[in-house]
N, C-alpha and C positions, 0 to 999 in steps of 0.2 A: 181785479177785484176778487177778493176770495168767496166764497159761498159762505155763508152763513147755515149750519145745520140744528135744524126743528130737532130736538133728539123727542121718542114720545118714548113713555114707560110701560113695558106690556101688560095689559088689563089682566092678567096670572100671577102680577108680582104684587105681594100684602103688604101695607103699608109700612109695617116696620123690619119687612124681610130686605134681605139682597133684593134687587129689579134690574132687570132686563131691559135696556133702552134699543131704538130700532132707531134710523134716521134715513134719509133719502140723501142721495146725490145729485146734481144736474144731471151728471151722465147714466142716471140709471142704476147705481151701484146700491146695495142695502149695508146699512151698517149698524154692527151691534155692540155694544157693550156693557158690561157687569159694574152697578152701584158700586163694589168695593175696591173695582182696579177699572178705573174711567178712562185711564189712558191707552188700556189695551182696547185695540178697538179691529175687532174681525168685519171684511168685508166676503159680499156673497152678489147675486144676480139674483134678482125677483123668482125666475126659472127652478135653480136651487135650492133653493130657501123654502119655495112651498112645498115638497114633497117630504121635507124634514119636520117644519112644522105639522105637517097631518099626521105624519105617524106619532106625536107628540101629544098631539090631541089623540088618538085614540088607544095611546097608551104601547103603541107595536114597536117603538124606540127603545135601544135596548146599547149604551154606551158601551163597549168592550178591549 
């Protein structure tokens, strides 16, 4: 039986912008993908995921 995923849209994306969707796994995996390319869809571990997201939040992200 396949998993069914809850996808949520992250509370930083504006209602008529691109959004950011997150989703859970049964196994624990995080998964994200972008409103304009649904099918690409990058996976991460809760672990990884948080330390990208803080420096995102306090602005020390810096794409290169």
């Amino acid at each position: 039986m396949a998993h069914h995923l809850n996808w949520q849209k992250s509370s930083y994306s504006e209602e008529a912008s691109s959004c950011v969707y997150l989703a859970s796994t049964l196994s624990g995996e995080v998964l994200l993908r972008e409103s304009d390319t649904p099918d690409v869809i990058l996976a991460t571990t809760p672990v990884r995921l948080r330390p990208f997201l803080a420096r995102i939040k306090t602005g020390t992200f810096s794409a290169r």
